[in-house]
C-alpha positions in Angstrom: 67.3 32.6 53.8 69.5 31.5 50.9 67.5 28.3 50.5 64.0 30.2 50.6 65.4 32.3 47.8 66.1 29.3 45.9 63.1 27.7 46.4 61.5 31.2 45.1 63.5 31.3 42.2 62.9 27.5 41.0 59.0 28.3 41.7 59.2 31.3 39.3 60.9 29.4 36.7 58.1 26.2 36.5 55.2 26.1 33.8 52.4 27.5 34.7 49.8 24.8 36.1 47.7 22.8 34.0 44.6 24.9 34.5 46.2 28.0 33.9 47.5 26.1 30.8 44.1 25.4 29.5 42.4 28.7 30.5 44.9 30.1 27.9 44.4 28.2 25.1 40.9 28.8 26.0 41.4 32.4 25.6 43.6 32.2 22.7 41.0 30.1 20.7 38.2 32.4 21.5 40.1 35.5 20.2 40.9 33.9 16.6 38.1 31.5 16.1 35.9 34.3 14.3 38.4 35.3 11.8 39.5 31.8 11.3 35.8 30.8 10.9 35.6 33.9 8.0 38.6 32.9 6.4 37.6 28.8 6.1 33.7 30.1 5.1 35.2 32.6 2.2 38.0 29.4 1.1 34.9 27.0 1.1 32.8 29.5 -0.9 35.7 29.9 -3.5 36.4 26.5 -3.3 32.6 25.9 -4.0 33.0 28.7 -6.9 35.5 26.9 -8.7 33.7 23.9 -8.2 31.0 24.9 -10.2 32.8 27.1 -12.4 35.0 23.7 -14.0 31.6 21.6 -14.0 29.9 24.5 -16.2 32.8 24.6 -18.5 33.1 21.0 -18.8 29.5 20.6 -19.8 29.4 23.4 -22.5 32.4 21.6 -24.1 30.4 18.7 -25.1 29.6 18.2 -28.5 25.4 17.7 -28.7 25.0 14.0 -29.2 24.2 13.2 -32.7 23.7 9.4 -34.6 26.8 9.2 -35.3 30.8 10.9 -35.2 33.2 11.0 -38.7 36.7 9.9 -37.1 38.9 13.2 -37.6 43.0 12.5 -38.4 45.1 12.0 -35.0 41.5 11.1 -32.8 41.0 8.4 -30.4 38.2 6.7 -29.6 38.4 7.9 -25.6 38.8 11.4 -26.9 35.7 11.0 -28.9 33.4 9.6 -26.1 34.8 12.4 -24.0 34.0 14.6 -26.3 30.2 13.8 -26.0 30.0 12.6 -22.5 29.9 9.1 -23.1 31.8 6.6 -21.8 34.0 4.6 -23.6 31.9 1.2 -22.7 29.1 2.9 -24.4 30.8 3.7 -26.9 32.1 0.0 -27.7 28.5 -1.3 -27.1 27.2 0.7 -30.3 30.2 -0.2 -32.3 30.8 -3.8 -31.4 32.7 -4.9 -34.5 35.5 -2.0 -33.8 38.7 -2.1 -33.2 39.2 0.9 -30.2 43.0 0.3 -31.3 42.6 0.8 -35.2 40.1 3.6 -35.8 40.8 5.2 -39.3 40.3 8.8 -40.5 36.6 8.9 -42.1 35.5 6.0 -40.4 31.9 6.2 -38.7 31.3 5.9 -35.4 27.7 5.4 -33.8 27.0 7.4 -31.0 23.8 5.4 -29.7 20.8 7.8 -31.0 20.3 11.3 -32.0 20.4 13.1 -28.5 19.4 16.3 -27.8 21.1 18.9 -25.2 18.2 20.2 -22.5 19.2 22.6 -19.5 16.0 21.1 -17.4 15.0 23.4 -14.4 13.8 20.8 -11.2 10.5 21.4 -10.2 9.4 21.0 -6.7 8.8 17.4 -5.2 10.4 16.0 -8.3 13.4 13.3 -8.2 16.4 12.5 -10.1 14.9 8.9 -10.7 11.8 10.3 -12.2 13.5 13.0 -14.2 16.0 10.3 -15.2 12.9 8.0 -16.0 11.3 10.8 -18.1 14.2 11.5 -20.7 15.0 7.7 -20.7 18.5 8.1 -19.4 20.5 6.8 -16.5 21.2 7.8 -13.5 25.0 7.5 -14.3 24.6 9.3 -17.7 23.1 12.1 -15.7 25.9 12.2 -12.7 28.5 12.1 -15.8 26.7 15.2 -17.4 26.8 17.0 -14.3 29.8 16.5 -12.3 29.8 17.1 -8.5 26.1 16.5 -8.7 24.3 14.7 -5.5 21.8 12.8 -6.6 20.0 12.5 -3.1 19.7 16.2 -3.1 18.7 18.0 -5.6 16.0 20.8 -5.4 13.8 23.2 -7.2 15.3 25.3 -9.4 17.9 23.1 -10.0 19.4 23.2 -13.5 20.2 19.9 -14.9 22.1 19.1 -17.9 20.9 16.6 -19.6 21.1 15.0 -23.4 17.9 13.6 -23.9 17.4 10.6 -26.3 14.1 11.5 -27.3 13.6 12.7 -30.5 12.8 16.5 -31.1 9.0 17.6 -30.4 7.5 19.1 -33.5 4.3 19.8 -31.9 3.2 22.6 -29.7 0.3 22.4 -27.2 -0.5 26.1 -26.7 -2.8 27.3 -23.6 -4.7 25.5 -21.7 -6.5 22.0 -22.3 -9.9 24.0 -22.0 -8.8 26.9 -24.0 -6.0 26.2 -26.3 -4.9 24.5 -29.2 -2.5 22.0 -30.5 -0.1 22.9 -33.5 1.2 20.4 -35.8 -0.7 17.7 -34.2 0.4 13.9 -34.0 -1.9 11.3 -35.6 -2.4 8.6 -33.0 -0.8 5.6 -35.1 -2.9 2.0 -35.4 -1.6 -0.3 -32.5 -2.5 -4.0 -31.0 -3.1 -3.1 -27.8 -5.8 -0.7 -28.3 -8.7 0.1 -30.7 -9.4 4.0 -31.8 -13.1 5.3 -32.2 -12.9 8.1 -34.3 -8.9 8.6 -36.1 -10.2 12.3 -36.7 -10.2 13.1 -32.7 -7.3 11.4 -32.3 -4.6 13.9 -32.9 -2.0 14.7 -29.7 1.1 16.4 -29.1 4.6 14.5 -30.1 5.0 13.3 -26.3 1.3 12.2 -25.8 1.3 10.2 -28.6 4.8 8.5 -27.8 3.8 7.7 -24.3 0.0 6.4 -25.3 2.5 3.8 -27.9 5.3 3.5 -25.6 2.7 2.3 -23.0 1.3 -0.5 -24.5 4.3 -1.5 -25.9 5.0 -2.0 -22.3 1.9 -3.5 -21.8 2.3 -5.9 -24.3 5.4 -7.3 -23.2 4.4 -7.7 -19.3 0.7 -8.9 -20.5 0.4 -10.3 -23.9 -2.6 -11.8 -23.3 -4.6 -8.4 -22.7 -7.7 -7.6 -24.8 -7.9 -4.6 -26.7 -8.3 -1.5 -24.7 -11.0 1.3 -26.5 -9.7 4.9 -26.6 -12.3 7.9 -27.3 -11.0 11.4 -28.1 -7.7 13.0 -27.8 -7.9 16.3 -30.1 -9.0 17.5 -33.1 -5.9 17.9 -35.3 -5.6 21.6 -35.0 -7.0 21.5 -31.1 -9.5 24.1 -30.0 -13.2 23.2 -29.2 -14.4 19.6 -29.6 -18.0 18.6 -29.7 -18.9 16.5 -26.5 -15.5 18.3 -24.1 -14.7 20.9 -22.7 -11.1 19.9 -22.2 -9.1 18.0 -25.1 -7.9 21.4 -26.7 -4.5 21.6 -26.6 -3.4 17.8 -27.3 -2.4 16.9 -23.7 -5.4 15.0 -23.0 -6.8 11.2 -23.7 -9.9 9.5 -22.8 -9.5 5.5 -22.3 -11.6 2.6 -21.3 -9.9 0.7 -18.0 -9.2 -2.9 -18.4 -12.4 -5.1 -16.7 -12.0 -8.9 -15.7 -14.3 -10.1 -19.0 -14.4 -8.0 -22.2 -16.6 -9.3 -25.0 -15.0 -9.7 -28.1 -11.5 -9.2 -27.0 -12.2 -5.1 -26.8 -12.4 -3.6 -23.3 -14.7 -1.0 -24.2 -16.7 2.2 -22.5 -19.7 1.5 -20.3 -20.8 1.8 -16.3 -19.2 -1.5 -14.8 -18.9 -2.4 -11.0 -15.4 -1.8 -8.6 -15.0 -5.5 -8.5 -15.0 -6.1 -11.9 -11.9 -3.4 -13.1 -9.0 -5.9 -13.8 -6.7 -3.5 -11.7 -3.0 -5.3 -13.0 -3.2 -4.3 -16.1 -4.9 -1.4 -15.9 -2.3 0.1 -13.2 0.7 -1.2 -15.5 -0.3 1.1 -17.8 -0.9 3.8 -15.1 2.4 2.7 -13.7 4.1 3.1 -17.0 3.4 7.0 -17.2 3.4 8.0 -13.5 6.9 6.5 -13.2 8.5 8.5 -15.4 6.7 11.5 -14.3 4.5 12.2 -17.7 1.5 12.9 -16.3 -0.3 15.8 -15.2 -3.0 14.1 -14.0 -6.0 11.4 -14.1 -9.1 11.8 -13.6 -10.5 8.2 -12.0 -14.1 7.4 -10.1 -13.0 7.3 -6.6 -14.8 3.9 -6.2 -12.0 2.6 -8.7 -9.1 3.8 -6.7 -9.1 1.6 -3.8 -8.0 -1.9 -6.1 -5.6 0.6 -7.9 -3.9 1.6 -5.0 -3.8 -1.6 -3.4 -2.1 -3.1 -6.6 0.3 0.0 -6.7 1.9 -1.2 -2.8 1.6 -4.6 -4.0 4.1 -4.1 -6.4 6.8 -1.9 -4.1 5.7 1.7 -5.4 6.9 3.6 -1.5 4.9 5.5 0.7 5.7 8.6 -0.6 5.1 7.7 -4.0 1.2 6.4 -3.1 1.0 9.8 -1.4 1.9 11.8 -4.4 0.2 9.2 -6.9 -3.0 8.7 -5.5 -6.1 11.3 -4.1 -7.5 8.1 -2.2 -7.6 7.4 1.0 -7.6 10.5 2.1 -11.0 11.5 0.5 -12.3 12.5 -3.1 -12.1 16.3 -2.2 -8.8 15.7 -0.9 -6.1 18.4 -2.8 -3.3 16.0 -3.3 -2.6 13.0 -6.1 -2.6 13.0 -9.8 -5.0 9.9 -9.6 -8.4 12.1 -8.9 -11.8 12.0 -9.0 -14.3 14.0 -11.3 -17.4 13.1 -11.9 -18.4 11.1 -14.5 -15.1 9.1 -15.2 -16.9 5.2 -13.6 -16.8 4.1 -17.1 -13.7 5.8 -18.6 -10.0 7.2 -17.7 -9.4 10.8 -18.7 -5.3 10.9 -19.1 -3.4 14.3 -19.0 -0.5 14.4 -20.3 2.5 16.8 -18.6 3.5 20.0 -20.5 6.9 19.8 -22.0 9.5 21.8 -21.6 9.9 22.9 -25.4 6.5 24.0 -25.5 7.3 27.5 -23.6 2.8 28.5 -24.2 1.7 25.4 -22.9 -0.3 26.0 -19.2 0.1 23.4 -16.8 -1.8 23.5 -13.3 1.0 21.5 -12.0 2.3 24.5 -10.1 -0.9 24.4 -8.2 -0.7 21.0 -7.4 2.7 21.5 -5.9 1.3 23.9 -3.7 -1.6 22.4 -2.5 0.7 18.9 -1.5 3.2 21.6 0.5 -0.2 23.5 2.2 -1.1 20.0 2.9 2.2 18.6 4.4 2.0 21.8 6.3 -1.6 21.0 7.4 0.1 17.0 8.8 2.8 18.6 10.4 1.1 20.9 12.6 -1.4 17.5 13.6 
C-alpha cells in the first residue's frame, strides 16, 4: 500500500505528456495570436508612417537644383551636394579642377544644369525606366530623390520627386489637337537631318520641338549617312485651325516623311511608296528615340508599314511587353491598343503626337483612354 502511494505521488508530480504539452501551447497561441497580429499590423503601419514621414521631409529640404552654388563661410562640399541631392561624385565630375579639401568662401560651384523640382503623379502602365528616360535622369538620381522607393513597384498615382534637367517649358498647348491652340509657340529650328516645307506651319510646343531636334541628333550619331528626312506641318504659331488638318491645333502634333531605301536627291520626301521599300532602321531609330522615353501620345502609321517596324523593334531587344504597348499590329488595325496606329491616309507620311506635359495643366490628352482600352483588353486575354 505504501509503495502504491508512492508510485501515485511520483506520477502526480511528472510533466505532463508531450501531447498534452503541445495541445497547450496550441491553445495558448490561439488565444493571443489576434491581439499580437493587431499590435505587429498597428507597429508596421507606424513604422511605415514614419517611414514616409522622414522621406517627405528629407525631400522638401532640398535646395531646387540651380547652374551653380556660391560656397557660404564654414560649408563643405558633402554638405553642399546633400543639400541638393547630389552626390558628391557628381559633384566632383562638374568641378574637376577642385579641390573637395580647399573650397573657399565665394568660390562657385557647378551643380551640373539648371534643374527644375517636379512632384510627377505615375500614370497607369508607366515605368520608372520610362519616367526616368523622359526627364533624362537616372535611375539612381531618382531612388536618391525618393528614399525607400522600389523601383520594381511603383503604381498609378504614385508621386515622384523628381528634379528634372530639362529646361523650363514656356509654351502652353491648350485643348485639344483638334480644337485648341498653342501659346507662345516654338519655331522649329533649321537642322541636318531634316528639311522643313513651310517655316510658317512649323511652330510646336517647347517639348515637341526639343524632341523633333533631340531625335535627329540621335539619329545622326547612330546613322550619319541618312538623307534628309521632309517634315510638313506642325502648327501655325498661335495654333487653332490650319488649312489642309483638322488636328495640328494645339502644337502637339508633326507630320513626317518615313525614311525609304532610295531617296532622290539626298531628301526622303512625301509620296505613296511600297512596304518593301520603307528603310525600317532608321526610320524606327527615330520612333525608338521618342517611344523610349515615353514622349509620345501616339502615331498614326499605314498598317501595311508596321509589320518591318515591328520586326526591327524585337530585332533590336525592345520586350514583349513593350511591342504590346508600342505597336497596334499584329493584332489588327481596329485593334484598341498601341501608340503605333493606323488611320487612313498616313502610306506616304508619319503623323507624330507628341504627349501633354505636365506644366501645361489645359492641355487634353486621350491617353487616359488608351490606358483603359489596354486594361479592357488585358481583361478581354485573360478571360481567353
Amino acid at each position: 500500500m505504501k509503495w502504491m502511494a508512492l508510485s501515485s505521488q511520483r506520477a502526480a508530480s511528472r510533466p505532463p505528456r508531450a501531447p498534452a504539452l503541445v495541445l497547450l501551447l496550441l491553445w495558448s497561441l490561439c488565444a493571443v495570436t489576434p491581439a499580437v497580429a493587431e499590435r505587429e499590423r498597428s507597429r508596421r503601419a507606424r513604422d511605415s508612417d514614419s517611414d514616409t514621414d522622414a522621406a517627405q521631409s528629407q525631400a522638401s529640404k532640398l535646395r531646387p537644383l540651380t547652374e551653380t552654388h556660391r560656397v557660404a563661410a564654414g560649408e563643405t562640399l558633402s554638405e553642399i551636394a546633400a543639400d541638393y541631392g547630389i552626390s558628391l561624385a557628381d559633384l566632383l565630375a562638374h568641378n574637376p579642377d577642385i579641390n573637395p579639401d580647399r573650397i573657399a568662401v565665394g568660390q562657385e560651384i557647378a551643380l551640373g544644369g539648371d534643374r527644375r523640382r517636379i512632384d510627377y503623379r505615375v500614370r497607369d502602365g508607366e515605368t520608372l525606366t520610362g519616367i526616368a528616360r523622359r526627364y533624362e535622369v537616372s535611375l539612381a538620381e531618382v531612388a536618391r530623390w525618393n528614399p525607400g522607393l522600389e523601383p520594381d513597384r511603383i503604381r498609378a498615382g504614385q508621386t515622384l520627386l523628381l528634379y528634372a534637367k530639362r529646361p523650363r517649358s514656356d509654351s502652353h498647348s491648350v485643348g485639344a489637337p483638334d480644337r485648341g491652340h498653342l501659346e507662345a509657340g516654338r519655331p522649329l529650328p533649321r537642322h541636318r537631318g531634316y528639311e522643313i516645307r513651310e517655316r510658317g506651319r512649323a511652330f510646336g510646343t517647347d517639348e515637341a520641338v526639343r524632341g523633333i531636334v533631340s531625335a535627329f541628333d540621335h539619329l545622326a550619331k547612330r546613322h550619319p549617312q541618312a538623307p534628309k528626312l521632309r517634315i510638313h506641318d506642325l502648327s501655325l504659331k498661335k495654333g487653332g485651325r490650319m488649312r489642309d488638318h483638322r488636328s495640328h491645333q494645339s502644337g502637339r502634333d508633326a507630320d513626317l516623311a518615313y525614311f525609304k531605301r532610295s531617296c532622290p536627291a539626298g531628301v526622303c520626301g512625301f509620296g505613296r511608296f511600297l512596304p518593301r521599300e520603307l528603310d525600317a532602321a532608321r526610320t524606327w531609330t527615330l520612333l525608338e528615340y521618342w517611344l523610349e522615353r515615353d514622349m509620345l501620345e501616339a502615331v498614326f502609321i499605314d498598317y501595311r508599314l508596321q509589320p518591318a517596324l515591328y520586326r526591327e523593334a524585337r530585332s533590336r531587344g525592345a520586350s514583349r511587353d513593350e511591342l504590346h504597348r508600342w505597336f497596334q499590329y499584329p493584332s489588327g488595325r481596329g485593334h484598341p491598343v498601341g501608340i503605333v496606329r493606323h488611320f487612313p491616309k498616313h502610306a506616304d507620311h508619319m503623323h507624330v503626337r507628341f504627349a501633354c506635359h505636365h506644366t501645361d495643366a489645359k492641355c487634353e490628352s486621350f491617353r487616359p483612354l488608351l490606358d483603359r482600352r489596354r486594361e479592357a483588353a488585358a481583361r478581354a486575354e485573360l478571360k481567353q
